[in-house]
C-alpha positions as CSV (number, residue, x, y, z in Angstrom):
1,X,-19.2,62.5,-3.2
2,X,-21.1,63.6,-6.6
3,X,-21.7,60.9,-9.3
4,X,-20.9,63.6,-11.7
5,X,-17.0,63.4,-13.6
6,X,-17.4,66.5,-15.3
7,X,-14.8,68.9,-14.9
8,X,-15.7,72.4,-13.2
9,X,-16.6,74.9,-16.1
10,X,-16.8,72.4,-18.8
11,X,-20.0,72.1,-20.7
12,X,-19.3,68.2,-21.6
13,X,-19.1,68.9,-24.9
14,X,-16.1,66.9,-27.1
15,X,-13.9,69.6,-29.0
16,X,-13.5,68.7,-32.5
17,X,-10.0,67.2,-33.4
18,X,-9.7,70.3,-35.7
19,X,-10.1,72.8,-32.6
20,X,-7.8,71.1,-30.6
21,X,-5.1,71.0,-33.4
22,X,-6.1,74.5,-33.4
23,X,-5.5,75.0,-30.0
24,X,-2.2,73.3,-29.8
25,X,-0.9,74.9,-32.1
26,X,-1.9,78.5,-30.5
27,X,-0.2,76.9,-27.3
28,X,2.7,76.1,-28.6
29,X,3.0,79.9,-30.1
30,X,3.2,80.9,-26.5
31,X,5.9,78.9,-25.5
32,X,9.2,81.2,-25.1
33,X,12.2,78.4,-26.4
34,X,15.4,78.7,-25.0
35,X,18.2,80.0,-27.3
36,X,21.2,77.6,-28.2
37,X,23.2,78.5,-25.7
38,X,20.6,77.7,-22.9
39,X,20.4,74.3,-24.1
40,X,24.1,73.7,-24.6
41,X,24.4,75.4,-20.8
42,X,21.5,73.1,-19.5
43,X,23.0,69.9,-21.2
44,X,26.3,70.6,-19.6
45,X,24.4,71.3,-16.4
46,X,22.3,68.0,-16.1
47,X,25.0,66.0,-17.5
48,X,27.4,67.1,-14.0
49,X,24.5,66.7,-11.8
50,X,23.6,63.0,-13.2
51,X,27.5,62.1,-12.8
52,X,28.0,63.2,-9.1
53,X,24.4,61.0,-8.5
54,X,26.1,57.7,-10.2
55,X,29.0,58.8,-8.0
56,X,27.0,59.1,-4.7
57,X,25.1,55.6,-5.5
58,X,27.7,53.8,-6.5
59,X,29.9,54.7,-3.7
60,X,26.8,53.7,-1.5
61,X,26.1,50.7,-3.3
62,X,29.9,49.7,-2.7
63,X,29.8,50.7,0.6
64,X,26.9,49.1,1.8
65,X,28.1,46.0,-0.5
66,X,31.4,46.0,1.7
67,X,29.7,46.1,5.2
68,X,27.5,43.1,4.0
69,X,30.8,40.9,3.2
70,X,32.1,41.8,6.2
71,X,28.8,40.9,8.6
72,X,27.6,38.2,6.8
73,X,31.2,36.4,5.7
């Protein structure tokens, strides 16, 4: 193992917080931002996926709940 932490192709040099605002900002230019309706599509989306997982665990969780009444009681 190398005592070195640089990162491969850096020159160790700190970039000036005015660069890197710089640079954020040219990122963030490149960034393609879905429309409306790809948000209101992907809301709806994760919203019916996050209720059928609360459905799954808590049909589990009273499942399992059940079968320990039953074995321990």
């Amino acid at each position: 193992m190398s005592d070195r932490h640089e990162l491969a192709g850096t020159s160790g040099k700190r970039t000036s917080p005015i660069t890197f605002y710089r640079q954020v900002i040219a990122e963030l230019r490149k960034v393609v931002w879905p429309t409306r309706p790809q948000v209101i599509n992907y809301f709806w989306v994760v919203l019916v996926f996050v209720l059928v997982m609360m459905a799954i665990v808590a049909g589990l969780d009273y499942g399992f709940g059940q079968a320990s009444f039953k074995i321990f009681a």
